[in-house]
Each structure stands twice: as structure tokens, then as C-alpha cells.
C-alpha positions in Angstrom: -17.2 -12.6 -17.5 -14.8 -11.7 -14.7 -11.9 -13.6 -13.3 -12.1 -14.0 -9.4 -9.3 -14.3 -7.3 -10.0 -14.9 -3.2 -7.1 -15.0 -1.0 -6.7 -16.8 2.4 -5.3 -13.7 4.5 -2.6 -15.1 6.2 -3.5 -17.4 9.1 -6.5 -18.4 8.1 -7.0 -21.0 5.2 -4.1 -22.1 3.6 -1.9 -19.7 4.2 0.7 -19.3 7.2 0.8 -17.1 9.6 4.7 -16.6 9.4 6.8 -14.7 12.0 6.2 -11.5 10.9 4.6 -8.8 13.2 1.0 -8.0 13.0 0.4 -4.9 10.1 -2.6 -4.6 7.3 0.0 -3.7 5.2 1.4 -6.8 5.1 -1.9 -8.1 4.3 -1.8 -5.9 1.7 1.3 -6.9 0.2 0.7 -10.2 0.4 -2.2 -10.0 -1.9 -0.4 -8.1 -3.9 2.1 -10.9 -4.5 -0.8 -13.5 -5.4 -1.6 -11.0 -8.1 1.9 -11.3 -9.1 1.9 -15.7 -9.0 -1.7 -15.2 -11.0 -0.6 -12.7 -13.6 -2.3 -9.8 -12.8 -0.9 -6.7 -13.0 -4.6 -4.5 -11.9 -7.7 -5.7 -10.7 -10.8 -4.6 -8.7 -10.1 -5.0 -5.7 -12.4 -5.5 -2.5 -13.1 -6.5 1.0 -15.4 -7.0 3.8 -15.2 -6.1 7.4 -11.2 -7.1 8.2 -10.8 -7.2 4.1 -11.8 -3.7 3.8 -8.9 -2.9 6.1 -6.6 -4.3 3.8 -8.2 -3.1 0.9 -7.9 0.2 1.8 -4.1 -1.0 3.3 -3.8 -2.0 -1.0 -4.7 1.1 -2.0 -2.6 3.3 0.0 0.7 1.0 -1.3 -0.1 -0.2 -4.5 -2.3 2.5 -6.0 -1.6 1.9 -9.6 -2.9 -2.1 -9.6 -6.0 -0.7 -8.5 -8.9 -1.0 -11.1 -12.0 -0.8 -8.8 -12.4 -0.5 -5.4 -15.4 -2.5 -3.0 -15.3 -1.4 0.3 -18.1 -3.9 2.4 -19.2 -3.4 6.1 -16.0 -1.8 7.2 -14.9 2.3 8.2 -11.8 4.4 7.4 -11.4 6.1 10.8 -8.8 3.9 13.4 -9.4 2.7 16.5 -9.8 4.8 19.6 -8.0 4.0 22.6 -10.8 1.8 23.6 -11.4 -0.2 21.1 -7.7 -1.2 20.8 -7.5 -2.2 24.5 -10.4 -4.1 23.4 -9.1 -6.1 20.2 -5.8 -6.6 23.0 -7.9 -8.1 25.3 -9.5 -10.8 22.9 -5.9 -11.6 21.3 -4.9 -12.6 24.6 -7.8 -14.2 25.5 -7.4 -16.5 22.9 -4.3 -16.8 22.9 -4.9 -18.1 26.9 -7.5 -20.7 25.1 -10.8 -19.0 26.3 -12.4 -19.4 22.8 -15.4 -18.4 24.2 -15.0 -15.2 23.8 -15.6 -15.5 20.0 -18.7 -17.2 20.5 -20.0 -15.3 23.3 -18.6 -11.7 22.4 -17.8 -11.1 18.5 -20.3 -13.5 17.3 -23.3 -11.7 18.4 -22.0 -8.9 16.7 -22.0 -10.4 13.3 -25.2 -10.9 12.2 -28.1 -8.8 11.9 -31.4 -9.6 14.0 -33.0 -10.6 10.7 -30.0 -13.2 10.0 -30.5 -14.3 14.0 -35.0 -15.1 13.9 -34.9 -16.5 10.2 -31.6 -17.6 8.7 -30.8 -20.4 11.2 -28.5 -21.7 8.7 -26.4 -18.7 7.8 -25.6 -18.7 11.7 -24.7 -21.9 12.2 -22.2 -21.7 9.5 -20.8 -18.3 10.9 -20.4 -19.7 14.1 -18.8 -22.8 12.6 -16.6 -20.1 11.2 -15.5 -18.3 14.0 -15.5 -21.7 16.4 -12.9 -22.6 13.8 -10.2 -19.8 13.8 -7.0 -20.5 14.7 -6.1 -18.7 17.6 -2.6 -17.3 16.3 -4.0 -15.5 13.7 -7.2 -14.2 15.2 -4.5 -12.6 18.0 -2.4 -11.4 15.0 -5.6 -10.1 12.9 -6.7 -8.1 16.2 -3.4 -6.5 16.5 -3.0 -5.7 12.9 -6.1 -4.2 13.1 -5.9 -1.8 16.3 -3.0 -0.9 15.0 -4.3 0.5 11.0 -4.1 4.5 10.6 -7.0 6.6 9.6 -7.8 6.0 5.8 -9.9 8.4 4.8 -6.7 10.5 2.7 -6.5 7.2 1.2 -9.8 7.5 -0.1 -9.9 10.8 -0.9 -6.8 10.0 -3.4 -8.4 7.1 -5.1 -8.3 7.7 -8.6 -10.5 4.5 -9.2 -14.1 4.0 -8.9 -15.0 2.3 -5.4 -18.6 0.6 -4.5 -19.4 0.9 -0.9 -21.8 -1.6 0.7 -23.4 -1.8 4.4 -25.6 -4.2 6.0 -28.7 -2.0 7.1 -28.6 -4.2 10.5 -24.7 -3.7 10.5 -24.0 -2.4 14.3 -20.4 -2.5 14.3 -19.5 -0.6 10.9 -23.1 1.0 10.2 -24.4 3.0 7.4 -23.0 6.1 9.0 -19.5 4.8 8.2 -20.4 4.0 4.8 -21.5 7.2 3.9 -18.7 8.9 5.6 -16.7 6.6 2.9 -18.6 7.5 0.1 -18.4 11.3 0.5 -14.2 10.9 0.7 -14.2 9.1 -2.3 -14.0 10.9 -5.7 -16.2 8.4 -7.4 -17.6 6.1 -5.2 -21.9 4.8 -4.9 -23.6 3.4 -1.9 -25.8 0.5 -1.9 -26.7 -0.5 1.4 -28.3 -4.7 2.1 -31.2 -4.4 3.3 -32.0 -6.6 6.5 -28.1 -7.6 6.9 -25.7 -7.2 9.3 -21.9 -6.7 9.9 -21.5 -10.0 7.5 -23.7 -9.0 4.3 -22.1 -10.9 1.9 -23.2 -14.1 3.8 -26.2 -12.9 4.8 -27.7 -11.9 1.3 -25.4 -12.8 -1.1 -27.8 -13.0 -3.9 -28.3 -8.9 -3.2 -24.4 -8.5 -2.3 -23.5 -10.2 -5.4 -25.7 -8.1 -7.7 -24.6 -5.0 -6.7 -21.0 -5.9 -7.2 -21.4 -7.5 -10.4 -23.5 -4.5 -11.7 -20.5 -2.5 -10.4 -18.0 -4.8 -12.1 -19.8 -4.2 -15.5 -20.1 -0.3 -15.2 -16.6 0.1 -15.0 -14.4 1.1 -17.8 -12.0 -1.9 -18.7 
């Protein structure tokens, strides 16, 4: 029996967005600090896409809470200079209220072509999702996310276990990037979701869940 804890990243959910400027590391820290209000001093800690960011962000600052590491449809290496203008471009788009650009350009990109011709559901509710963002912190999470280093020391100094899932449909951190992930890690296994994309833990979570709680019970606690 495991305890889960899921945070709101701040500007989304519950939590505020704050004043602060836009860094994973603060991500980071502010999970940290929930860990702290809930009494945990280490955990297993994981992410998907954006949440692998700050995963890896935990790792690198708070090294000793770390128990476990999942790392899910997300990449070590940062941004080249195009795909920061990029993430610049969106902030400010919706920033300028053209919210269309979520539907019409990083939508798409989410789901798999398997999730798109049968799971009508899953993308409604991802869509929903996305529709639903508030714009300050989708501008703040784009920043904060151009501007993340290259994690792969991180990895290579993990002195926990990690699991490292990918979406076999996942176009925009694909199974290349997992792998690269795996080999840095000391410890680490692959288990790639078949006929998933970018979002695999939405798309099958019944195989998503399995391989994390079978990871989860492997580990030495």
C-alpha cells in the first residue's frame, strides 16, 4: 500500500502562480515544501511531460528525499534555440488571448493516432484540459521550461532507482529520448505504452499504472 501525494504545480489547480520568475527549480522546491506540510521526509518521486522537468529539477536540488525516480514522456537534453523561440511565441500568444493556439497547435501533439480514431473520450477530456489553462501559468510553464539546463549529469548521479516510460506514439518526447534516459541512469528500466502518445498516463492508465506500481513494489523501502 503506497501513500500518493499529487501536487497542483503552481498555476494550475489550486495553487497560485505568485510573482516569482519562471524556473523548474522553483517547481521543484515547491514540491519539496508539500513534502514538508505532509510529513515526508523521501518519497518516489515522478512526472510526466512538464512533471519530468521538475522531477529531474527535484533531483538535481534535493537529492537525498529521493526514494525512486519515474520519469514519463519527457527528455533530459534542453531546448535548442528553436524550440525556445517557439515556447516564447505561445506564452505570448496566450498571453495576447489567442487560446487557439492550444487547441490548434499543442493539442495535436498530445495524443497518439490511436488515442485520436478510438478514444473519443480521452480527447475530449484533454482538450477540456488544455481549453481550460489559465493563461498566466501556461506563459510562465513555457518560460520555465525553455529555460531548464541539460539533465542528463543529473541522471547520471542518481543514486536511486528511476522507471522510465514512453508512449510508443509519443512524437514530441519519443522512445529515442527515453532510452537516451535509461542508459544515463545507473539503475533505471524502460517500459514503453504501447499505442500511446506524449500523454500515456491518460491514454492507458491501466498499463501506466501497472508498470509504476510493479516499480513501486520492487523497490527496497
Amino acid at each position: 500500500m503506497c501513500r500518493v501525494v499529487t501536487p497542483d504545480l503552481r498555476g494550475f489547480g489550486g495553487t497560485r502562480l505568485g510573482d516569482d520568475p519562471p524556473s523548474l527549480d522553483l517547481m521543484a522546491d515547491d514540491v519539496a515544501a508539500l513534502l514538508d506540510e505532509e510529513g515526508v521526509d523521501r518519497a518516489v518521486v515522478g512526472g510526466q511531460s512538464m512533471g519530468g522537468y521538475v522531477t529531474m529539477a527535484f533531483c538535481r536540488r534535493h537529492p537525498d528525499r529521493v526514494l525512486g525516480v519515474i520519469l514519463a514522456d519527457t527528455k533530459a537534453v534542453a531546448d535548442v534555440d528553436a524550440a525556445r523561440a517557439n515556447r516564447e511565441r505561445i506564452a505570448q500568444a496566450v498571453l495576447n488571448g489567442e487560446n487557439g493556439v492550444l487547441v490548434d497547435e499543442v493539442l495535436p501533439t498530445l495524443l497518439g493516432p490511436t488515442t485520436k480514431a478510438r478514444r473519443a473520450m480521452v480527447s475530449g477530456r484533454v482538450r477540456g484540459m488544455v481549453q481550460s489553462a489559465p493563461a498566466p501559468a501556461v506563459a510562465w510553464a513555457q518560460r520555465a521550461m525553455a529555460a531548464r539546463p541539460d539533465s542528463f549529469d543529473t541522471l547520471r548521479a542518481l543514486k536511486a532507482p528511476a522507471l522510465v516510460l514512453v508512449g510508443e506514439e509519443d512524437e514530441l518526447s519519443p522512445r529515442s529520448d527515453a532510452e537516451a534516459m535509461t542508459e544515463a541512469i545507473p539503475d533505471a528500466r524502460l517500459t514503453v505504452i504501447e499505442r500511446a502518445g506524449h500523454l500515456s498516463a491518460v491514454e492507458d492508465p491501466e498499463a501506466f499504472n501497472r508498470a509504476v506500481a510493479d516499480f513501486v513494489k520492487g523497490l527496497a523501502v
